[in-house]
C-alpha positions in Angstrom: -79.4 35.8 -86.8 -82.5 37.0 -88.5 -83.3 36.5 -92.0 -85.3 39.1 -94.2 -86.3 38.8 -98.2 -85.8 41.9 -99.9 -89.4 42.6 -99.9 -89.4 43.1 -96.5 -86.4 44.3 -96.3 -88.0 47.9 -98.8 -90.4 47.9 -96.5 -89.2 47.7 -92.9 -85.3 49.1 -93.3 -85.8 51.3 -90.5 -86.2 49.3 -88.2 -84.2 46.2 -89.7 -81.1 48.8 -89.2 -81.6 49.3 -86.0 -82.0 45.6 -85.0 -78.8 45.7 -86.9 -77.1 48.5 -84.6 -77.7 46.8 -81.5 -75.5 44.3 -82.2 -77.4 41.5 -84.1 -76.6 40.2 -87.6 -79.1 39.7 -90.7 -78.9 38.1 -93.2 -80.8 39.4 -96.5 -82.1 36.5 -99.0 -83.7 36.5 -102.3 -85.5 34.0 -103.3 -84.9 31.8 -100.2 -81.4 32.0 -101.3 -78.9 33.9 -99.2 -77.2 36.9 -100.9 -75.9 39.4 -97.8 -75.3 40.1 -94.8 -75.5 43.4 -93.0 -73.6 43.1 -89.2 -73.1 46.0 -87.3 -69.6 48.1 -87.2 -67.1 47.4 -84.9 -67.1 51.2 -83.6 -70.0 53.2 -83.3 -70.1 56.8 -82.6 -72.9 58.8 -81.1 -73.9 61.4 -83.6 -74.4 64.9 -81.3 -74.9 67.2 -84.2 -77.8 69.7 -82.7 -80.0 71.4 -85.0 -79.9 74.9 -85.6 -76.1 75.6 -84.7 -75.5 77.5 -87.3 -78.5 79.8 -86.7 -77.3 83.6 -86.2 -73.7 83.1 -88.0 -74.7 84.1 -91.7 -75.0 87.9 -91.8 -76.9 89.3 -95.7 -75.3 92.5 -96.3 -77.7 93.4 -99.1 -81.0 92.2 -100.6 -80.4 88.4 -101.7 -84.0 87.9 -103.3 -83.1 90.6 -105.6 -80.5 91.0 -108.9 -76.6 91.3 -107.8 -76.3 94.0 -110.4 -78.9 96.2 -111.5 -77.3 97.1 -115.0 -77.3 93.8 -115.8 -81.4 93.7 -116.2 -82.9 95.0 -118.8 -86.5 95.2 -117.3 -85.3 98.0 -114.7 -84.4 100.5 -117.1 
């Protein structure tokens, strides 16, 4: 099991959690004293989300940078 102070636990958490998701146990101290421990879950499931799968399925109807109703601004009388 590796041991990290919180200091370098800030600074290196990236890759701390994925020593962490492979399977390996740390323990997190402060002050030389341990406080927690971070172990990995029992069932991990690969995230597949793809970016951009929503692209194409919103369709504007109408101008959205401009005002929904045009009586309600008094500038464009």
């Amino acid at each position: 099991m590796k041991k990290a102070s919180i200091a370098y636990l800030r600074s290196q958490l990236s890759s701390l959690l994925d020593y962490v998701q492979k399977g390996e146990e740390l323990q997190i101290e402060k002050r030389n004293v341990a406080i927690a421990k971070l172990v990995p879950v029992k069932t991990f499931r690969q995230n597949f989300t793809k970016l951009g799968r929503g692209k194409n399925s919103v369709k504007f109807l109408k101008d959205v940078v401009g005002p929904a109703f045009e009586e309600d601004w008094e500038m464009l009388k």
